[in-house]
C-alpha positions in Angstrom: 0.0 0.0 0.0 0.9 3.5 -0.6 1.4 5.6 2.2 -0.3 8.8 2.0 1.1 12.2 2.9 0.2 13.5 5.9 -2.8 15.6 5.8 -5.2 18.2 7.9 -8.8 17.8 7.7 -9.8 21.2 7.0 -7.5 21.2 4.2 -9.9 18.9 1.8 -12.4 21.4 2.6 -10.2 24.7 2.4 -10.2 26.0 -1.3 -7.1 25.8 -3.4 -7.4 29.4 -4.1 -5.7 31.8 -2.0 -7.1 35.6 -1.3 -4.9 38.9 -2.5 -3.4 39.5 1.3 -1.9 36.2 1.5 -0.4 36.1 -2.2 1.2 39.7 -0.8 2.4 38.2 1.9 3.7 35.1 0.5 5.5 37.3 -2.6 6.6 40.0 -0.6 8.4 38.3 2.5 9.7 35.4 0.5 11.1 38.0 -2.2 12.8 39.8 0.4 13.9 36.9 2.0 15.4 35.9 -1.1 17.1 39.2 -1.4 18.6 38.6 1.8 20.1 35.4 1.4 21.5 36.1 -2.7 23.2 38.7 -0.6 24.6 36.2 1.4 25.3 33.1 -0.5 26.6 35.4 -3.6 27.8 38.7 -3.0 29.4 38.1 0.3 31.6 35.8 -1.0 32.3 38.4 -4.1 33.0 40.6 -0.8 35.6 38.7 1.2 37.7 37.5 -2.4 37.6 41.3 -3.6 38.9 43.1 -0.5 39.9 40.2 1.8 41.1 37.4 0.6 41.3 34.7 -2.6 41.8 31.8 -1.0 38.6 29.3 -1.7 38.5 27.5 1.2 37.6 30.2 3.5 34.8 31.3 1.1 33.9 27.3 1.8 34.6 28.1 5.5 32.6 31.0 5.6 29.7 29.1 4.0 29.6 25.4 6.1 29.4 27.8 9.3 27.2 29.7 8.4 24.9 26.7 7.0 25.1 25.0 10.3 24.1 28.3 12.3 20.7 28.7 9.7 20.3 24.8 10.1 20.7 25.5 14.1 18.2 27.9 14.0 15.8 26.4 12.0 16.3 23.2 13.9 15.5 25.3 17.2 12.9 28.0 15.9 10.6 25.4 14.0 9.5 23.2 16.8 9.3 26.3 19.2 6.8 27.7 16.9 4.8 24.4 16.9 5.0 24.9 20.7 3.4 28.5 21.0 2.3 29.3 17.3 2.5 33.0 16.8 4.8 32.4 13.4 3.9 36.4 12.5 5.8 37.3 15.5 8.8 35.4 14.6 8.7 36.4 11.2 8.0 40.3 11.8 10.9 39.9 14.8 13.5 38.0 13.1 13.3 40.2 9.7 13.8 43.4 12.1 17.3 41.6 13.9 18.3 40.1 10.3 18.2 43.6 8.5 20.4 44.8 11.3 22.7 42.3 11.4 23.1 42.8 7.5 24.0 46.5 7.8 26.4 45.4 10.3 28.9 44.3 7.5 29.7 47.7 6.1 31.6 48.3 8.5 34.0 45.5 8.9 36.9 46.4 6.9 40.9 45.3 6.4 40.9 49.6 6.9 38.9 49.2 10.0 40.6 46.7 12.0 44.3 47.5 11.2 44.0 49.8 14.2 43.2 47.1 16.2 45.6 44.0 15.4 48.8 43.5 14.2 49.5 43.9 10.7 50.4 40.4 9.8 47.4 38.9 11.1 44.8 41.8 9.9 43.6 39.3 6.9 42.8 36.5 9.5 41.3 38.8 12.0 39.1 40.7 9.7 37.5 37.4 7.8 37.1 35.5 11.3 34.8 38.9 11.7 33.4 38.4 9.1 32.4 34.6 8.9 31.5 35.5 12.9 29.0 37.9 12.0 27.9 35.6 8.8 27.3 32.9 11.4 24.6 35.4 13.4 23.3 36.8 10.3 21.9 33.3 9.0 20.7 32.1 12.4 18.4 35.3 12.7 17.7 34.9 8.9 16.7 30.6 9.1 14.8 31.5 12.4 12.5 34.2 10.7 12.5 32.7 6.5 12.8 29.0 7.2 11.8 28.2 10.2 9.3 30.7 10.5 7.5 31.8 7.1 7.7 28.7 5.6 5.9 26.6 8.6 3.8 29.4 7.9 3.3 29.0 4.1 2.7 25.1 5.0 0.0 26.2 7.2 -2.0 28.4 4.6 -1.5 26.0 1.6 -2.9 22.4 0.8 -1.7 19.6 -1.2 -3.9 21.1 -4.3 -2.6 24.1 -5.1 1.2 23.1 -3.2 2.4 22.7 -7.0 1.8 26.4 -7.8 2.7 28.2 -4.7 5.9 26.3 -4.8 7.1 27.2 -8.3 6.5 30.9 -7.6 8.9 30.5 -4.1 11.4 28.5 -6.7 10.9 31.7 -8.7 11.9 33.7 -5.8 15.4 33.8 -5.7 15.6 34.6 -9.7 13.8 37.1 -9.1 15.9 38.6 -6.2 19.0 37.5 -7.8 18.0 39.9 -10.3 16.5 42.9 -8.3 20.2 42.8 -6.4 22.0 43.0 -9.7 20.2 45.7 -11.7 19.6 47.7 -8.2 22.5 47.1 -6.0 25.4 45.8 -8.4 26.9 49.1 -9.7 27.4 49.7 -5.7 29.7 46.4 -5.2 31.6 47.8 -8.3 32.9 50.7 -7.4 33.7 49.7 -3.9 30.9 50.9 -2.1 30.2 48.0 0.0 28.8 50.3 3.0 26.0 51.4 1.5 25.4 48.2 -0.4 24.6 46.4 3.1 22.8 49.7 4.4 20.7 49.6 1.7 20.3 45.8 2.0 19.4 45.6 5.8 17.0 48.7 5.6 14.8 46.8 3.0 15.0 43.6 5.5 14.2 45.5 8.6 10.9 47.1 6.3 9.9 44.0 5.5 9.0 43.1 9.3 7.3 45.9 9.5 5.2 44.6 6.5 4.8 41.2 7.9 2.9 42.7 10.6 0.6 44.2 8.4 0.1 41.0 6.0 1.2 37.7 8.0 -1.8 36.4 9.8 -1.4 32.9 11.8 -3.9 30.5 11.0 -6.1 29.6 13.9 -6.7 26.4 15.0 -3.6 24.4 13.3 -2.5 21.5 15.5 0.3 22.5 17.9 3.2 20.4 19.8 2.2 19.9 23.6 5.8 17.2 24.1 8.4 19.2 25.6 10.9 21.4 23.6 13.7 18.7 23.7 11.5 16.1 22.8 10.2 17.9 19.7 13.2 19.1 18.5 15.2 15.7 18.2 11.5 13.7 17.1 12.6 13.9 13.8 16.1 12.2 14.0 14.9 9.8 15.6 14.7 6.2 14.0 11.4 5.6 14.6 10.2 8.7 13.0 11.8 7.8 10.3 10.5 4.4 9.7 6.7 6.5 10.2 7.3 8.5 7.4 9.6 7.2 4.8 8.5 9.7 1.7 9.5 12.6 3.8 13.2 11.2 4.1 13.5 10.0 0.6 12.2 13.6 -0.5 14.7 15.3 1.9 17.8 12.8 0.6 16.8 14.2 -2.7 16.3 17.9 -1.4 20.3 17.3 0.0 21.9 15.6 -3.6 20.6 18.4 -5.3 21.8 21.3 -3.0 24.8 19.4 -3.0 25.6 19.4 -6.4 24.8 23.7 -6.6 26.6 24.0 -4.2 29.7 23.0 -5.9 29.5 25.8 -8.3 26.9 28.5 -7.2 29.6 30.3 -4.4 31.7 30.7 -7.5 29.5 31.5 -9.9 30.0 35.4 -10.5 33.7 35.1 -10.2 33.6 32.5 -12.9 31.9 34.2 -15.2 33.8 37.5 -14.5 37.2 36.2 -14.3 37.3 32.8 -16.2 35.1 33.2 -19.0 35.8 37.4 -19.0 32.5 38.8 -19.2 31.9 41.4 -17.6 28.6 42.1 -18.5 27.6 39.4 -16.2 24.8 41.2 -14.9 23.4 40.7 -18.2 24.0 37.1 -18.1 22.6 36.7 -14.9 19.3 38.9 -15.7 18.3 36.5 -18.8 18.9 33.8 -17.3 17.0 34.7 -14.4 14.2 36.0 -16.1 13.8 33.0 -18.5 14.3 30.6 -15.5 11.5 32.3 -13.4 9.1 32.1 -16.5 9.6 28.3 -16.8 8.9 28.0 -12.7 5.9 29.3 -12.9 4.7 27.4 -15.5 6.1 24.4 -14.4 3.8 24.8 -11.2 0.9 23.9 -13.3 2.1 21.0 -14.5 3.7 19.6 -11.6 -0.1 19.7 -9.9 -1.5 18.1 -12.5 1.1 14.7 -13.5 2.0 14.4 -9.8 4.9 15.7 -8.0 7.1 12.5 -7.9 6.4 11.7 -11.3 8.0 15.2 -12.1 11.5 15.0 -10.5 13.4 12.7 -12.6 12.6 15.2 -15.4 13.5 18.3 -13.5 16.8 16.3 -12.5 17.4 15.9 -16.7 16.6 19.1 -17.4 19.0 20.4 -14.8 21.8 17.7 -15.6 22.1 19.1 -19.5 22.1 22.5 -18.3 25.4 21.9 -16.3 27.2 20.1 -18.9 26.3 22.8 -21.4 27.9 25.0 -19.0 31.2 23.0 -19.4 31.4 23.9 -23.2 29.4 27.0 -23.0 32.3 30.6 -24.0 30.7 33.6 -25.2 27.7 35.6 -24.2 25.3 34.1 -26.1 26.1 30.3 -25.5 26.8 31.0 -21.2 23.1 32.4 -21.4 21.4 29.8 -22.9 23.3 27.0 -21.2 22.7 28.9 -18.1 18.7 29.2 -18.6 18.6 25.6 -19.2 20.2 24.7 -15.9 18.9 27.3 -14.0 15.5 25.9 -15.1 15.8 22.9 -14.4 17.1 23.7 -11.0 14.1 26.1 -10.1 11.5 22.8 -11.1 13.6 20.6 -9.2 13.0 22.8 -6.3 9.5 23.3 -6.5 8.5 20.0 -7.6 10.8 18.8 -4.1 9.6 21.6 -1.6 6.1 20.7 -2.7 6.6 17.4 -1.6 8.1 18.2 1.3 5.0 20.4 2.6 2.5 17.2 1.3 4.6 15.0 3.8 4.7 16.8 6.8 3.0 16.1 9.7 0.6 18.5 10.5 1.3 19.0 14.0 5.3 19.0 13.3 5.4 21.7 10.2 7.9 23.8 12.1 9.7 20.7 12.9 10.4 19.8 9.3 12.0 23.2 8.5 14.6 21.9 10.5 14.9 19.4 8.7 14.4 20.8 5.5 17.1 22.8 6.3 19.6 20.2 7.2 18.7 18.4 3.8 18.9 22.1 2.4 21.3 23.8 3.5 23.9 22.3 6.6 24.5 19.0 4.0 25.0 20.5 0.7 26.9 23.7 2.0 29.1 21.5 4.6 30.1 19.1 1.5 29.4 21.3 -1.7 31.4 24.3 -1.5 34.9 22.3 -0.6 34.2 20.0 -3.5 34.2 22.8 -5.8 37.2 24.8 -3.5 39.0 20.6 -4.1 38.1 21.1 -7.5 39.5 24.6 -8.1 42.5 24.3 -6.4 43.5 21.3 -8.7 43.0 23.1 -11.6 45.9 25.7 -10.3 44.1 28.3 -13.0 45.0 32.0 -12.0 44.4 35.5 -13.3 46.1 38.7 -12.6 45.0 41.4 -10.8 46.6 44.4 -10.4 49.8 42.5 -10.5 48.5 39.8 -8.1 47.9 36.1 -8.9 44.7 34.8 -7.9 43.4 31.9 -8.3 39.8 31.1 -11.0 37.2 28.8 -10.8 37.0 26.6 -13.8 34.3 24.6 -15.8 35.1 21.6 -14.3 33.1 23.0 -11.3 29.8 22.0 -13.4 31.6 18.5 -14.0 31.5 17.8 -10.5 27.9 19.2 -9.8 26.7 17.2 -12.6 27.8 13.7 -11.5 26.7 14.1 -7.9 23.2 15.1 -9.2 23.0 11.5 -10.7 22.7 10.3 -7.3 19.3 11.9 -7.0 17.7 9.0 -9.0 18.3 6.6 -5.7 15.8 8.5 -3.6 13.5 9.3 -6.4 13.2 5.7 -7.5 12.7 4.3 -4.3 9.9 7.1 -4.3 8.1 6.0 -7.3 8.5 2.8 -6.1 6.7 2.9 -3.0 3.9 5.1 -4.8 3.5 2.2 -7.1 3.1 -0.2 -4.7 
């Protein structure tokens, strides 16, 4: 027999149609979110290797802690808000402390802190700031986006229209990927970092003040009365497991995807910029982003209607070619076309998976998942992604020069490497199809 996803009774009888205040809510806060976090995963890299340092593995340092603070968080705020409910507050609250947190960053310099320690240990000093207050900023960030807004968004939503409100949170971080490049780029240019992270942290802390006015709670969803400790390690636990297989398959093939972007997406913009020499990568980026968001939301559709497992292996093929078009993709023209195909094909994998996800939660442990979800999400693939791709980089021995310094490039064999760990994502999906055949 099949086991069925996890369900609450008022949801066969909610309609799949969702009203005007809650689409705001669900576009604006995620979008910002989103903003927040290609902040962090992108240009804060792009920040320590242009006035730091080059060296890959502390941009792969720099991202593992920081993934296992937002996995800490999430693992934490989740079941706490299955405890006491009130998800708006956490939302509204932790939007306010990330924005802050963000600004923070302008004002960590080489300049700033060569006052304060020794010369020849300046560099260390000022990216051990840095990946410090990295660490903070993404536990404030997973307890207010992950934890938080999407326990909420699981709350508000049902397994009918799950498809559709997924694609358009896949669609999310195109979408901010792009706002930060045609609005905040030309600032990381010429150097202006300060106000790039000003900027950046004011729009966060305004979007906690709009949460209050949008985010409502949902009354009557089931809530955790076990204590704290008990809900917060349920899901580790063996038996748990063996209670809900699909939701552990799904989240194995959640962490083989993140896995494999994660070997190339912390280098991304430096390897188009320095590697391939384009410098109109904003361009690039803008395409592809915009053509990649189009085919999420479409794909929404279709992923309600021919069933969401039945949808990954596709998704997973679409996203494969893209990376190994990457490979042999020079030029302008080819980079963006190879680049919409496997950014496409990444944004349905993600939808088609974090629809899943929400289907197979319990209802009474949503915030609990987002710890896991996180885990599968973020700790695993940016704990293991980033140093494959730093391994990967550093045996290439490529450099570039830079105002008469050596430093060292990504190279294509980055998208080599992503595209044979994403063949492991056919284990969990076939063991998937199998059960739902069964």
């Amino acid at each position: 027999m099949t086991q069925a996803p996890p369900q609450r009774a008022e949801h066969h009888l909610r309609p799949t149609a969702l009203g005007t205040r809650t689409w705001l809510g669900i576009v604006i806060i995620g979008l910002v979110g989103q903003i927040a976090w290609t902040v962090e995963n992108l240009y804060l890299n792009v920040f320590v290797y242009d006035t730091i340092t080059d060296n890959p593995n502390t941009i792969a340092t720099m991202v593992a802690l920081s993934a296992v603070s937002a996995t800490t968080a999430a693992i934490l705020i989740g079941p706490l808000s299955d405890r006491i409910g009130k998800r708006r507050v956490f939302i509204a609250g932790g939007y306010l402390l990330w924005g802050v947190s963000t600004m923070l960053f302008g004002f960590i310099t080489v300049d700033a802190l060569a006052s304060l320690v020794p010369a020849a240990s300046v560099v260390v000093a000022t990216a051990t700031a840095v990946i410090l207050l990295d660490c903070l900023m993404s536990f404030l960030g997973a307890s207010a986006n992950d934890a938080a807004f999407n326990a909420w968004v699981t709350d508000i939503t049902s397994p009918g229209n799950r498809g559709r409100v997924e694609s358009v949170l896949a669609m999310l971080p195109l979408m901010s990927m792009l706002l930060v490049f045609g609005g905040l780029d030309g600032l990381t240019k010429s150097g202006d970092w300060q106000v790039f992270f000003l900027v950046t942290g004011a729009l966060m802390i305004v979007a906690g003040f709009v949460a209050l006015a949008l985010i409502r709670d949902v009354p009557g969803e089931p809530r955790q009365t076990e204590s704290l400790w008990r809900a917060i390690v349920h899901g580790l636990r063996p038996d748990a497991i063996r209670e809900n297989p699909p939701l552990y398959l799904t989240l194995a093939a959640f962490a083989i995807l993140g896995i494999s972007t994660q070997v190339f997406l912390p280098y991304l913009i430096i390897y188009i910029q320095r590697y391939l020499q384009i410098e109109a990568y904003a361009l690039v980026l803008a395409v592809v982003l915009v053509g990649a968001a189009v085919v999420s939301v479409l794909g929404g559709r279709i992923i309600d209607r021919v069933g969401k497992v039945n949808f990954m292996l596709p998704a997973a093929g679409i996203y494969l070619i893209g990376l190994l078009l990457m490979v042999f993709a020079r030029g302008l023209v080819p980079v963006i076309l190879a680049g919409l195909v496997m950014m496409s094909g990444f944004m349905l994998n993600m939808a088609v998976i974090g629809a899943a996800i929400r289907d197979y939660s319990p209802p009474d442990r949503v915030g609990m998942v987002q710890g896991l979800r996180m885990i599968a999400m973020v700790l695993i693939p940016m704990v293991i992604g980033p140093f494959i791709g730093a391994a990967v980089i550093s045996g290439a021995d490529e450099y570039y020069e830079d105002l008469g310094q050596l430093k060292q490039v990504p190279t294509p064999g980055v998208f080599v490497a992503a595209a044979v760990v994403i063949l492991l994502i056919a284990i969990p999906v076939r063991a998937l199809r199998n059960r739902q055949a069964a």
